[in-house]
C-alpha positions in Angstrom: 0.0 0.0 0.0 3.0 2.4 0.7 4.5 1.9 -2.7 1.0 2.5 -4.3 0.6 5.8 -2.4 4.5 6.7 -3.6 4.0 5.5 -6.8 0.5 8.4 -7.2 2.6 10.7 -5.2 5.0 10.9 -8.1 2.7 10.9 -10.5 0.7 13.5 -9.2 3.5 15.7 -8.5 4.8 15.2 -12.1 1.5 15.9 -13.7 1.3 19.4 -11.5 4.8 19.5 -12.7 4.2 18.8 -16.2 4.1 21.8 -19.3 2.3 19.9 -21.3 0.1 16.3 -21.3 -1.4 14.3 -24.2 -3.6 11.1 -24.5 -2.6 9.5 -27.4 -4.7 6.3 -29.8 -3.1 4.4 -32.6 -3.1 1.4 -34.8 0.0 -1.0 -36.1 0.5 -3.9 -37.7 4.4 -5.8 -38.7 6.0 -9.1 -39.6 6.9 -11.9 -36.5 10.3 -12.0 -36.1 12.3 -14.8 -35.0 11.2 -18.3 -33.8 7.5 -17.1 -34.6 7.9 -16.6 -38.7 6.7 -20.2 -39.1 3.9 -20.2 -37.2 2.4 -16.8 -36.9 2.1 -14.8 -40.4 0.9 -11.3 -38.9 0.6 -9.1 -36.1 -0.7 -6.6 -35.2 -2.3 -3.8 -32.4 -3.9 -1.0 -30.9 -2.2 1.6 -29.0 -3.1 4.4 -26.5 -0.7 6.3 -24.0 -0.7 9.2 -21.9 2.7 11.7 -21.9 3.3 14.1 -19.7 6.4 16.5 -21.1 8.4 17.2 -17.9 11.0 19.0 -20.7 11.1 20.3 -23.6 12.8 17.2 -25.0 11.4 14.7 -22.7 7.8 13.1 -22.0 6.9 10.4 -19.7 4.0 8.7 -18.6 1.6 5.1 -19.5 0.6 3.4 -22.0 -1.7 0.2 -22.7 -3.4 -1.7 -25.6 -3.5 -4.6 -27.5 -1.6 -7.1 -28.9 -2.2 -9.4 -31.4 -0.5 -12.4 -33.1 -2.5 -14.1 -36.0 -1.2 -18.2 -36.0 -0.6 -19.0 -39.6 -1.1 -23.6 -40.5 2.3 -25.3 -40.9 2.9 -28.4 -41.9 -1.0 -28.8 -41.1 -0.6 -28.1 -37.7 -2.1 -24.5 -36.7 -1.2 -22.8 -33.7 -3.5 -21.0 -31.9 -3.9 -16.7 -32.0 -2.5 -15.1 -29.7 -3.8 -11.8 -27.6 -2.1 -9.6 -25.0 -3.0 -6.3 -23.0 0.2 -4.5 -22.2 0.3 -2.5 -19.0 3.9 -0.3 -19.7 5.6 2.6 -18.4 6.7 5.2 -21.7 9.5 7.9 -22.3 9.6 9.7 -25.5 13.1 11.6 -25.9 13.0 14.6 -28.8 14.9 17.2 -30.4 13.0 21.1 -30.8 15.0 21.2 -34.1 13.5 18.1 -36.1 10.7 15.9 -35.9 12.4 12.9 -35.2 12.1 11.2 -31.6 13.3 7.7 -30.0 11.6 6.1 -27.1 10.2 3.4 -25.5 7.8 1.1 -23.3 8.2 -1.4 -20.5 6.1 -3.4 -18.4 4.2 -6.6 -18.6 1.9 -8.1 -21.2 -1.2 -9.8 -20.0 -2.2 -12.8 -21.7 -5.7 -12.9 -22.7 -5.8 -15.6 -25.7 -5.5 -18.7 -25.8 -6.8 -19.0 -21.8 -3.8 -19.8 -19.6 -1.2 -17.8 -21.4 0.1 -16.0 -18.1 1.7 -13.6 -20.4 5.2 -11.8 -19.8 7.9 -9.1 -19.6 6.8 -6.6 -22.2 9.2 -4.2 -24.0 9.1 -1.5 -27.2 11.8 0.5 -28.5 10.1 2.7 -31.2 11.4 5.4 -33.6 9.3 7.8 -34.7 8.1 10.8 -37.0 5.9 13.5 -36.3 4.1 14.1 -39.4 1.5 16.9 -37.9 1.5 18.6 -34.2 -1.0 15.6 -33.8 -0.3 13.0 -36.1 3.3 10.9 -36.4 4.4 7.4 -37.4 6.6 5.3 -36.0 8.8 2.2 -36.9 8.9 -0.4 -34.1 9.9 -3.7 -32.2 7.4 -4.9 -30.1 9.0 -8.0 -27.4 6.5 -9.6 -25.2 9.3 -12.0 -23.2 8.1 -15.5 -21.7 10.1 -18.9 -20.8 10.0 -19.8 -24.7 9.5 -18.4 -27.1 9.6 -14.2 -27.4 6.6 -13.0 -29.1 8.0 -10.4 -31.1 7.3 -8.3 -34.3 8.6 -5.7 -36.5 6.3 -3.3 -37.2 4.9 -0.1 -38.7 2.1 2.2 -36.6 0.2 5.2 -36.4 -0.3 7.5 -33.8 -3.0 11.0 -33.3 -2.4 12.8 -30.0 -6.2 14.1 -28.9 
């Protein structure tokens, strides 16, 4: 309960802190990568986040959605999809003089399909472009990290700050 009432305390004091917040929705799809490319043939997600800029160059804050890993029929056996809600903290890191900014999210994916799939360690190094004030892309490698395999994918998104 004490690292709960910390954990607000901070993020309270960062929001009252804060020059500047955004909510954030999106959409993204890629390629698996790894020991997935024979047995899942897309993926793809939903994305939403919420930034506080404690800088001019630097944002922190949460984000969440979903995950999703379409099984592909190999060798006629086909694996079942796979779904996870991410639960992740996010820093965005940019530069006033381009458009350009690097950043990422950690946390922990919950698994939601196929039942049982207690999920995992959840991490996403993105590199993005701001198209718009409220519109940029970004290029992508989504990891959700469990015993064996790594879900992963490579992938392509879009995001519009509300």
């Amino acid at each position: 309960m004490k690292k709960l009432l910390f954990l607000m305390t901070i993020v309270l004091s960062l929001n009252a802190t804060a020059q500047y917040s955004s909510i954030g929705i999106g959409i993204n799809g890629g390629l698996p990568t790894g020991n997935l490319e024979d047995n899942f043939s897309v993926a793809f997600g939903l994305d939403a986040n919420y930034l506080y800029e404690i800088t001019d160059q630097i944002s922190i804050g949460g984000a969440t959605g979903l995950v999703y890993f379409s099984g592909e029929e190999n060798n006629g056996i086909a694996p079942e999809d796979k779904m996870y809600i991410p639960l992740a903290g996010s820093v965005r890191f940019s530069n006033d003089s381009d458009s350009f900014f690097i950043g990422g999210d950690v946390g922990y994916a919950i698994g939601l399909s196929p039942s049982g799939d207690a999920g995992g360690f959840y991490f996403k190094p993105i590199l993005g472009y701001n198209i718009s004030q409220s519109i940029n892309l970004n290029l992508f490698y989504t990891g959700i990290k469990k015993e064996q395999p790594t879900f992963a994918y490579v992938g392509l998104g879009v995001m519009m700050r509300l």
